[in-house]
C-alpha positions as CSV (number, residue, x, y, z in Angstrom):
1,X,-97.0,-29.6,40.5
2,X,-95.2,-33.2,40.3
3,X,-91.9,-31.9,41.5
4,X,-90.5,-28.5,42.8
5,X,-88.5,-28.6,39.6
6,X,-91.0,-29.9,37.0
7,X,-92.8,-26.8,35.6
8,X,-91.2,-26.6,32.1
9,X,-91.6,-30.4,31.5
10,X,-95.4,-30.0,32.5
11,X,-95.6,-27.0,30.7
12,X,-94.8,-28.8,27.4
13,X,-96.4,-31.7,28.0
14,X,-99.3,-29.7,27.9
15,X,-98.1,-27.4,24.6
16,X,-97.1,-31.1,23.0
17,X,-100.8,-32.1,24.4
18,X,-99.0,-35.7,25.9
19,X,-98.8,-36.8,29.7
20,X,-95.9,-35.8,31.8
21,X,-94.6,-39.2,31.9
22,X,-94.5,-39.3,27.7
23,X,-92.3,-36.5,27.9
24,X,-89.7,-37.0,31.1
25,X,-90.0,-40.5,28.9
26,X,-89.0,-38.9,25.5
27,X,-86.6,-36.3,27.1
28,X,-84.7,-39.4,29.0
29,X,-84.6,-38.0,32.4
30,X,-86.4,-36.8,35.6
31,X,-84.8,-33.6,35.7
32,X,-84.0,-35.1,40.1
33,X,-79.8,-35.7,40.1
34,X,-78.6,-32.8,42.4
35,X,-76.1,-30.9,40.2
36,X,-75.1,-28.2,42.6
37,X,-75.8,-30.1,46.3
38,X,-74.9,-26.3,48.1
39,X,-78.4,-25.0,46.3
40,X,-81.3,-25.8,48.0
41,X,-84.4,-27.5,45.9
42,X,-85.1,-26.9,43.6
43,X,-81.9,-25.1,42.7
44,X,-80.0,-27.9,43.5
45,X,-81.6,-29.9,40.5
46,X,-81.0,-31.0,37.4
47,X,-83.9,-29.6,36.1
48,X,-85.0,-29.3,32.0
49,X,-83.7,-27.2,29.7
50,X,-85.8,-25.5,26.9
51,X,-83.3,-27.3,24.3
52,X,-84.5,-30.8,25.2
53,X,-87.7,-30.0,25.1
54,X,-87.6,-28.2,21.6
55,X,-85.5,-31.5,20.5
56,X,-89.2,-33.2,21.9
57,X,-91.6,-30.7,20.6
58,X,-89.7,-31.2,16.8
59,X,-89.8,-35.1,16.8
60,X,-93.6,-34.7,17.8
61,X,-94.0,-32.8,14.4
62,X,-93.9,-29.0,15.8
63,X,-91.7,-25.6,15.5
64,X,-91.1,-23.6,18.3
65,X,-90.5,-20.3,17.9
66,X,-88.7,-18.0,20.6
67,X,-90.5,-14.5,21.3
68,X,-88.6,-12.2,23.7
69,X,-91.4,-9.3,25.0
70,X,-88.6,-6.6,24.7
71,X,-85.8,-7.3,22.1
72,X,-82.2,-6.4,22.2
73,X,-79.5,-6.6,20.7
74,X,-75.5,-5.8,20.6
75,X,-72.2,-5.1,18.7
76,X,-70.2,-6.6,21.3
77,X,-72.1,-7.5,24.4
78,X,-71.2,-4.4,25.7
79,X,-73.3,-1.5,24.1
80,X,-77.0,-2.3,23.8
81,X,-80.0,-0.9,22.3
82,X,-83.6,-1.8,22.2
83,X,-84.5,-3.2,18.9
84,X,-87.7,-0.6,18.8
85,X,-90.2,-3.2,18.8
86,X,-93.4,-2.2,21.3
87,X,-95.1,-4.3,24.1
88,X,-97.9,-4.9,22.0
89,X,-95.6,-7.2,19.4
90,X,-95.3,-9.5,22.2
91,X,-98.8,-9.2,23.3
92,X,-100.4,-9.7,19.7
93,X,-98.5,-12.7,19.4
94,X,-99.7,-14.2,23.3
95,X,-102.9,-13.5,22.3
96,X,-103.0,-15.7,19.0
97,X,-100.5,-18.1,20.7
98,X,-99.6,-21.5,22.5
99,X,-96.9,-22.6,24.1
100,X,-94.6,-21.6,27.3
101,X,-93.6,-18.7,29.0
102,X,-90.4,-18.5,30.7
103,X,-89.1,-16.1,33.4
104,X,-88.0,-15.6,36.8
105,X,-90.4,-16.0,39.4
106,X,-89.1,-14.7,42.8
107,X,-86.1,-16.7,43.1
108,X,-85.7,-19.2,40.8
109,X,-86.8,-20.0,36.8
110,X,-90.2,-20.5,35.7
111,X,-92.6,-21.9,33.4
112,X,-95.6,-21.8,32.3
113,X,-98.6,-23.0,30.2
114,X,-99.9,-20.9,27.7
115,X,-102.8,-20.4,25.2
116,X,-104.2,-17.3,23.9
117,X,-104.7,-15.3,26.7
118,X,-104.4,-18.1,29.5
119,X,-102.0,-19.6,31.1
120,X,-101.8,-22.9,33.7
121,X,-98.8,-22.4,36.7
122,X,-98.2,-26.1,36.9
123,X,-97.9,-24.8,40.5
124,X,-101.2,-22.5,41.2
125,X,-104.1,-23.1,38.4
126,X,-105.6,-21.3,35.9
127,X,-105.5,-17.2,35.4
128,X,-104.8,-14.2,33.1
129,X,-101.9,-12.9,32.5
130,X,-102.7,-9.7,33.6
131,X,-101.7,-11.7,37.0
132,X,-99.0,-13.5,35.9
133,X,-96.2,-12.8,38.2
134,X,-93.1,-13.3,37.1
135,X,-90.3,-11.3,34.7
136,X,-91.3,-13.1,31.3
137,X,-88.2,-13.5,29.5
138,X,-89.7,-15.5,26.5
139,X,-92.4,-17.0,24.6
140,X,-91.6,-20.1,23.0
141,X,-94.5,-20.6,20.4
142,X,-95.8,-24.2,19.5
143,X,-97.1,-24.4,16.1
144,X,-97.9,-27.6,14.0
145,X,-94.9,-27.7,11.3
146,X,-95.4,-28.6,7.8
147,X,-92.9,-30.9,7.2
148,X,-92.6,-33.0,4.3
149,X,-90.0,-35.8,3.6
150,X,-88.3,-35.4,-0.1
């Protein structure tokens, strides 16, 4: 891994199929300044959020599609219910799908690589998810849009 910090930005790069340093370059930062100095690293770091890199993966000509494994959803953030969708859903859709998964990984936020069936830990290599550990929170799908000017 480049940084303790950079696993969504080498995550995309990968999904956007550019180098790292085309999209810290596009994004407009490293991700490095220490936001909250009482963390320790990689906590304490900026870090990326998935909103500049969707702003990136939409100016390189792609949608990106958020897919949460168990949907919910609420009247007024209080009362929840499960949306009735089943495992497989999210499955079906990792196993036809590129992009990155997102989730907490011990203690702190992670990403990863994925596509169809595979995923790269910018931090370990190359295995199935069946070993993925961390608590997957979402997909986000990278599919070539179809844009068209008018």
């Amino acid at each position: 891994m480049k940084t303790k910090w950079s696993c969504l930005a080498e995550s995309a790069a990968m999904a956007l199929g550019i180098s790292y340093e085309e999209l810290i370059e596009a994004v407009g930062h490293n991700g490095s300044t220490i936001i909250f100095p009482e963390l320790p690293d990689p906590g304490c770091r900026r870090g990326f959020h998935m909103q500049e890199i969707i702003d990136v993966a939409i100016k390189k000509g792609f949608a990106v599609t958020p897919i949460e494994p168990l949907p919910c959803s609420t009247p007024d953030g209080l009362r929840v219910y499960t949306v009735g969708f089943t495992v497989e859903r999210f499955q079906n859709h990792l196993a036809e799908g590129a992009g990155i998964v997102t989730g907490m990984k011990r203690k702190w936020r992670h990403a990863v690589f994925w596509n169809r069936g595979v995923h790269f830990d910018p931090a370990t290599g190359k295995f199935s998810f069946e070993n993925l550990n961390m608590n997957i929170d979402y997909f986000y799908k990278f599919t070539l849009s179809n844009q068209y000017s008018g």
